[in-house]
C-alpha positions as a printed Julia matrix, in Angstrom:
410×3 Matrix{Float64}:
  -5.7   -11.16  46.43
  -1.88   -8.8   45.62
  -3.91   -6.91  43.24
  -6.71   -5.81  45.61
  -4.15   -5.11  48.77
  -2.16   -2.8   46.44
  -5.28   -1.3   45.08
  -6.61   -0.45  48.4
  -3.27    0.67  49.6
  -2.8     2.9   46.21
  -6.16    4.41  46.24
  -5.27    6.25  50.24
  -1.72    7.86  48.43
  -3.04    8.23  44.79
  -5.96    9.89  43.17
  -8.16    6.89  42.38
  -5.28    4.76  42.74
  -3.87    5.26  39.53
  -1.39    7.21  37.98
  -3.36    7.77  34.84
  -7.51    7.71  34.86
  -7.5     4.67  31.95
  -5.9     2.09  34.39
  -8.8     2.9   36.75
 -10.75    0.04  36.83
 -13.76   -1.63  38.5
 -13.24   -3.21  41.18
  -9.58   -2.55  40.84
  -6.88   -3.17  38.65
  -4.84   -6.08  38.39
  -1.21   -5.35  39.54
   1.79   -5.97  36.83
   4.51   -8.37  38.04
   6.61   -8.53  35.0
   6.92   -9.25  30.99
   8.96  -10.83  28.35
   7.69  -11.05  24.78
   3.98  -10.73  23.51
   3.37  -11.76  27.22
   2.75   -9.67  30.91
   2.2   -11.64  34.11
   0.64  -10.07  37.11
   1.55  -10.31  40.78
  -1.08  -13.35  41.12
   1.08  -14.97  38.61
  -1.99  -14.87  35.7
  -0.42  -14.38  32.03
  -2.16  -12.6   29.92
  -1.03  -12.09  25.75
  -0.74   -8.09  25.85
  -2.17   -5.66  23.59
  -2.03   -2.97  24.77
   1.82   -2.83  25.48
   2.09    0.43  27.7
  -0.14    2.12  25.03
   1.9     1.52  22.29
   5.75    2.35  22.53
   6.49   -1.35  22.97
   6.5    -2.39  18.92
   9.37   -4.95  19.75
   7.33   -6.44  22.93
   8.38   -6.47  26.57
  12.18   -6.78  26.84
  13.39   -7.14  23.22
  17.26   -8.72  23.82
  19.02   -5.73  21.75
  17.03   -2.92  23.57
  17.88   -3.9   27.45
  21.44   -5.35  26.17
  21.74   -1.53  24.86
  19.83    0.12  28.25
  21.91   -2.25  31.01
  25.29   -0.91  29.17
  24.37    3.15  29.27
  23.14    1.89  33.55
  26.93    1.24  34.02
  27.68    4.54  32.36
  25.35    6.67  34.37
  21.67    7.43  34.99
  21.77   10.94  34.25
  23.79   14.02  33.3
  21.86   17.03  31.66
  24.59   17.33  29.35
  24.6    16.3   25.79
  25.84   12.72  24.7
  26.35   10.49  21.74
  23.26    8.36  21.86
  20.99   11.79  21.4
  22.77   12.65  18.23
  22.19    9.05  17.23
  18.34    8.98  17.81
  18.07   12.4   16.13
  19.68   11.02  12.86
  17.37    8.25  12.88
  14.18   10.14  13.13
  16.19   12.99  10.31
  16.76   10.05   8.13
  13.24    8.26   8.29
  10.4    11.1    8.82
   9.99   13.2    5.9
   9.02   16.53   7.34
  11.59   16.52   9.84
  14.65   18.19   9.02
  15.62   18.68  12.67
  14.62   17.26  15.8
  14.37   18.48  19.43
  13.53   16.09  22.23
  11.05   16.06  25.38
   9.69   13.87  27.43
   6.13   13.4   26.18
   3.66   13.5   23.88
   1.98   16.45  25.92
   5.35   18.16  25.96
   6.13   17.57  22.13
   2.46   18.94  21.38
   2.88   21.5   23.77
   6.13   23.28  22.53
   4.91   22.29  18.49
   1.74   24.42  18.87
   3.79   27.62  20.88
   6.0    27.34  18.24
   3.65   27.52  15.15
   2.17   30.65  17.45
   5.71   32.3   17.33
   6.69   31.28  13.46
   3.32   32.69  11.97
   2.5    35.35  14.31
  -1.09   33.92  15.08
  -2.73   32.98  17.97
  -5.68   30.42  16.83
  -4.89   26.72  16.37
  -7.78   24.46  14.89
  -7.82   20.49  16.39
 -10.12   17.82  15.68
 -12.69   16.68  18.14
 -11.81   13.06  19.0
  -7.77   13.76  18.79
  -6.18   13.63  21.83
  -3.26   15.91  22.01
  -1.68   15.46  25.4
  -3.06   16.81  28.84
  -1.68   20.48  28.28
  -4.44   23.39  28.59
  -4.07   24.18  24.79
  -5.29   21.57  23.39
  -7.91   19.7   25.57
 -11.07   20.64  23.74
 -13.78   18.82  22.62
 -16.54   20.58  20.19
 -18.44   20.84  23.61
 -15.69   23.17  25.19
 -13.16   22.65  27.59
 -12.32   19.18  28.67
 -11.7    19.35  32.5
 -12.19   22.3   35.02
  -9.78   24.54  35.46
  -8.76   25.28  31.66
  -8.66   29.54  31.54
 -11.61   30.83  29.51
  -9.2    32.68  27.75
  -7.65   29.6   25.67
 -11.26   28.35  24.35
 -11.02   31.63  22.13
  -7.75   30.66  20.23
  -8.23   26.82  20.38
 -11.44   25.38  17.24
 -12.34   22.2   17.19
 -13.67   20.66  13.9
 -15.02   17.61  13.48
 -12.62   14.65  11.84
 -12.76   13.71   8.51
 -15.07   16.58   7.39
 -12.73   19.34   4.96
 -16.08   21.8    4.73
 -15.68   22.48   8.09
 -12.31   23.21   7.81
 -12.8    24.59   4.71
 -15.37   27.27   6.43
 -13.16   28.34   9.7
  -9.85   28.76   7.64
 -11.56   31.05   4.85
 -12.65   32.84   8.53
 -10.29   32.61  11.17
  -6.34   33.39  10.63
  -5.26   30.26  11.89
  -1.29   29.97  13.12
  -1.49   25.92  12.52
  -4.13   22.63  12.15
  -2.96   20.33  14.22
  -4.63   16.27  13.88
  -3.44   12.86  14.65
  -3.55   11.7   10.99
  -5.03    8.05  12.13
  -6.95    8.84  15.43
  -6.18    7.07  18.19
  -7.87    8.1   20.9
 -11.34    7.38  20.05
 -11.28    3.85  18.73
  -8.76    4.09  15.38
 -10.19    5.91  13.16
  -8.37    6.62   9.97
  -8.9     9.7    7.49
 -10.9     9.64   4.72
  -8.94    9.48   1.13
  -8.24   12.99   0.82
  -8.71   14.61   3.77
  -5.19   14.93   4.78
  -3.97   16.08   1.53
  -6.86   18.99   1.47
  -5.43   19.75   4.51
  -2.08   20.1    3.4
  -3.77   22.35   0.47
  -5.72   24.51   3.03
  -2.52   25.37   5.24
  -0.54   26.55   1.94
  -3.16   28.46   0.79
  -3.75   30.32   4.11
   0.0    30.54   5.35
  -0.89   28.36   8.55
   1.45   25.52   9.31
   0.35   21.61   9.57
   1.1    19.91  12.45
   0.53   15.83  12.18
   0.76   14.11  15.93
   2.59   10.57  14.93
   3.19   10.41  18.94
   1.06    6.92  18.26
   1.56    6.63  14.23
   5.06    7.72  13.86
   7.61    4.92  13.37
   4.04    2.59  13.36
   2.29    2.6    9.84
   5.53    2.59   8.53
   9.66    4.15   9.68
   8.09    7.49   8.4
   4.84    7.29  10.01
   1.87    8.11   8.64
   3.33   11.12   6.39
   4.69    8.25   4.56
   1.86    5.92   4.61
   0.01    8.47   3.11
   2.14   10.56   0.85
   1.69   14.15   3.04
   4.02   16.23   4.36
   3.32   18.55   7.4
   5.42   21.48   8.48
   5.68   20.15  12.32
   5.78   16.53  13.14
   5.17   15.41  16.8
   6.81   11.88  18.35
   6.96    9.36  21.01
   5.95    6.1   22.42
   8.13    4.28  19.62
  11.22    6.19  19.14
  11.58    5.62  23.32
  11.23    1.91  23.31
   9.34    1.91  26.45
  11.13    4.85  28.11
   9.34    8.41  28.55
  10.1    10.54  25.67
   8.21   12.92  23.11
   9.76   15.18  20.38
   8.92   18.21  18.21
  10.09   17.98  14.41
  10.22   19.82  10.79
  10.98   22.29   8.53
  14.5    23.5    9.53
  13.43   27.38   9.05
  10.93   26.49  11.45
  13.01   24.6   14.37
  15.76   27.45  13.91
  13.46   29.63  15.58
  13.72   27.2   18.89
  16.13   28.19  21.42
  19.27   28.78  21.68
  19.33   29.21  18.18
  15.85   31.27  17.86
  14.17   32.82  21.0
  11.0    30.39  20.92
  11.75   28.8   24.7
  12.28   25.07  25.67
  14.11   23.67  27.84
  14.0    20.41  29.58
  15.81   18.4   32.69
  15.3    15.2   31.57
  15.2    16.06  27.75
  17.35   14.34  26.02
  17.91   11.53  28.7
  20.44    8.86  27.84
  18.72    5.8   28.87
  15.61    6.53  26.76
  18.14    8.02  23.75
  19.92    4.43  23.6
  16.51    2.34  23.87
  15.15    4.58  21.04
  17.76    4.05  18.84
  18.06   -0.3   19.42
  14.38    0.03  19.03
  14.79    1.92  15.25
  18.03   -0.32  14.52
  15.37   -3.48  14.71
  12.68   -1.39  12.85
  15.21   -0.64   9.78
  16.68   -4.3    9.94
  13.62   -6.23   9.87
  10.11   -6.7    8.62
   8.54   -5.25  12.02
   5.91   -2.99  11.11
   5.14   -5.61   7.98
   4.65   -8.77  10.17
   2.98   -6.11  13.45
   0.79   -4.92  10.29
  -0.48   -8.82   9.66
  -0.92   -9.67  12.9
  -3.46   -6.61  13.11
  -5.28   -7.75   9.79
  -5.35  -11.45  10.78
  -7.06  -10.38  14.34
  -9.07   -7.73  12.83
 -10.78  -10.24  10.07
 -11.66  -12.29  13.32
 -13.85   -9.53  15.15
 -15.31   -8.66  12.39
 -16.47  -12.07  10.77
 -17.66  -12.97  14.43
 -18.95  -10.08  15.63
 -20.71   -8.07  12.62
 -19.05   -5.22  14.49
 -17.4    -2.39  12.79
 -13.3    -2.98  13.0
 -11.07   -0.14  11.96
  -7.68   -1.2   11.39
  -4.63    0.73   9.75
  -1.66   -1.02   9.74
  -0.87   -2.68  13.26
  -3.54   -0.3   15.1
  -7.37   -1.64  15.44
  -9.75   -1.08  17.09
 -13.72   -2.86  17.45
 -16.84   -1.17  18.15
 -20.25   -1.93  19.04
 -22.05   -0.68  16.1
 -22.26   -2.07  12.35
 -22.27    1.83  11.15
 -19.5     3.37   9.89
 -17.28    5.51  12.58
 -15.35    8.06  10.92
 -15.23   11.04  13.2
 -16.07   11.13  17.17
 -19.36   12.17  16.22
 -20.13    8.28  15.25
 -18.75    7.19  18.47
 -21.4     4.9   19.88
 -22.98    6.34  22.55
 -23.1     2.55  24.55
 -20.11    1.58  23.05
 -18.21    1.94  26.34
 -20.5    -0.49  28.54
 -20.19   -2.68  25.74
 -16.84   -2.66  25.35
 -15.89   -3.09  28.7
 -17.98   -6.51  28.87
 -16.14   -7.55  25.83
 -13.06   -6.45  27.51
 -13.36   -8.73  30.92
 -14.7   -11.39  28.88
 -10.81  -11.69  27.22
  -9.51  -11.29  29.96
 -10.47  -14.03  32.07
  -9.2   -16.07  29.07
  -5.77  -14.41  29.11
  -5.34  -11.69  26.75
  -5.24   -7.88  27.85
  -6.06   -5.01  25.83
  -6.53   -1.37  26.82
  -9.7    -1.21  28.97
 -11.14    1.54  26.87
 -12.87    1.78  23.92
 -11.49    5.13  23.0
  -7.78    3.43  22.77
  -6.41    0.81  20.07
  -5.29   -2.43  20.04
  -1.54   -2.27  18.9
   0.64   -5.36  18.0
   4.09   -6.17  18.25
   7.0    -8.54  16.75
   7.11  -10.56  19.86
   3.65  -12.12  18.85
   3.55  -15.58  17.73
   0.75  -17.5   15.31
  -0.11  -19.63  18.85
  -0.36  -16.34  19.86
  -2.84  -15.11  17.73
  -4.66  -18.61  16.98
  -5.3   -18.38  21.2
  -6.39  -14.71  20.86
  -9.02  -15.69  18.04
 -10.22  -18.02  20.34
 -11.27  -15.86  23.23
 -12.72  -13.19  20.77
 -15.1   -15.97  19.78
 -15.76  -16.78  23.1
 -15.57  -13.56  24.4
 -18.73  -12.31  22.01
 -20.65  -15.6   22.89
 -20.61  -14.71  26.49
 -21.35  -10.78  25.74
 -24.21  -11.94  23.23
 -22.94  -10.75  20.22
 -22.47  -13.2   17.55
């Protein structure tokens, strides 16, 4: 089989074959040929309905018209100039205009680089050192901010960092409570819908006592909306939920498939960024023309059409499936879900079932032989997209019933 040639070819040049752990999987991974739509095919020529759509940025689906119309004109322009140009003042109105907190806007390439600069930033704003995260957030693959409540994520993190980084557990405001009357914190820094262990969405309240416990204690609030922002709704989950942080971190959507990140907020706050403060950042490929004009056709559709309200009831319509066939818990906020293989409540990583990944996994080669692909992880979401159709989702609901049947959960 294509997939298993490349596989074994990729695994003598990469690490594991992969260019990201997640894609790593047993035996090997299938090989991507191409998409269009709701729809990928692989180099075999199988079509699978896609849910997982490169991990989110894809709300339009593979090759919305309007986005490569807009990418295949800036190709005949140029690939690349490190030099400002129209289309980056264009995205940068769009995420001015629609996210609350942000005021201004600088733009990276990543969600690790927009996290990365946000929490050095805080650090130079407030004067403080210690940032508190949320164990079960995943804030990019920087050394600041890969912590779990265990430690240290990987080797080769410096000691040194595990004193200024705390890790609280999700959804429980004592515990913040407790290390902020403590610890002078420069920021709090949480994905306000977690989305990188299962989807797990805040408890009513939570986010606003958050907001109340950064005032009080002159510590900024950082929300990371690189997976809710421009998702739950244009303003992300600041606006789904009626909070406003001081820092606001973006990608995957405002790229429309392209690499990008970006740090956002208060404009006393971004002033201090250079050149027109002396916090540093600086970027080759920041600001890069072909993801600056995908971004913005991908936020002209958003603010034409019903996107995230028709993405939103595709996610409801699949999520009432799992759960009336499986008796599984199904968190789902807006068009992110995500099943697991308990009937308990999850609210915070600590609920995270300790099989649920052997489980899943079953579950999650079961759909795929019958043609739909969603990440291969538990710890991600399912995310929808405009492209889907109802035969879409009415051959989706299918193979979830079957799916559980053959996994022998019912």
């Amino acid at each position: 089989m294509e997939s298993k040639k490349q596989y074994e070819l990729a695994e003598n040049l990469m690490p594991g074959g992969v260019s990201s752990p997640v894609r790593a999987v047993k035996p090997y991974p299938f090989f991507v040929e191409a998409g269009k739509g709701p729809k990928i095919q692989d180099v075999e020529g199988n079509e699978y309905i896609d849910y997982c759509l490169g991990y989110g940025p894809l709300i339009l689906g593979h090759r919305p018209g309007s986005v490569m119309d807009a990418v295949e004109e800036q190709l005949e322009k140029g690939l690349h100039f490190g030099i400002p140009c129209e289309a980056e003042v264009e995205l940068a109105e769009k995420v001015v205009s629609n996210v609350p907190s942000a005021d201004m806007v600088r733009f990276v390439n990543s969600g690790t680089e927009a996290t990365m600069n946000s929490i050095r930033l805080a650090r130079a704003y407030t004067g403080r050192e210690k940032v508190l995260m949320f164990d079960g957030c995943y804030h990019g693959s920087h050394d600041h901010l890969l912590f779990d409540r265990e430690g240290a994520k990987t080797p080769g993190i410096p000691e040194c960092l595990e004193d200024s980084t705390i890790v609280a557990p999700f959804n429980n405001i004592e515990a913040v409570e407790e290390i902020a009357s403590k610890e002078k914190l420069a920021a709090i820094i949480v994905e306000p819908v977690v989305g990188n262990c299962g989807c797990i969405p805040p408890k009513e309240g939570f986010l606003e006592n958050l907001r109340n416990i950064c005032d009080r204690n002159n510590s900024l609030l950082i929300f990371d909306e690189v997976i809710t922002g421009f998702r739950l709704s244009i303003g992300g989950a600041q606006e789904y939920y009626g909070v406003r942080p001081d820092l606001t971190t973006l990608g995957k959507v405002i790229g429309g498939g392209l690499p990008i990140g970006a740090f956002s907020g208060r404009r006393d706050i971004m002033q201090k960024v250079e050149p027109e403060g002396d916090v540093y950042h600086a970027g080759t490929f920041s600001g890069h023309p072909l993801a600056m004009v995908s971004g913005v056709a991908t936020i002209d559709k958003l603010e034409e059409n019903d996107v995230i309200e028709r993405t939103t009831s595709h996610a409801e319509e699949i999520a009432v499936t799992l759960r009336e066939t499986s008796g599984l818990t199904v968190n789902q906020v807006g068009p992110m879900l995500q099943v697991f293989f308990t009937s308990e409540g999850v609210r915070n990583a600590e609920e995270f079932p300790a099989n649920n990944e052997e489980r899943f996994r079953e579950f999650w080669e079961e759909l795929l032989k019958r043609g739909v692909f969603i990440a291969p992880a538990g710890t991600e979401s399912w995310f929808f997209s405009y492209a889907h159709t109802d035969k879409d989702l009415e051959m989706t609901k299918t193979a979830i019933k079957e799916a559980f049947e053959e996994v022998g959960v019912r």
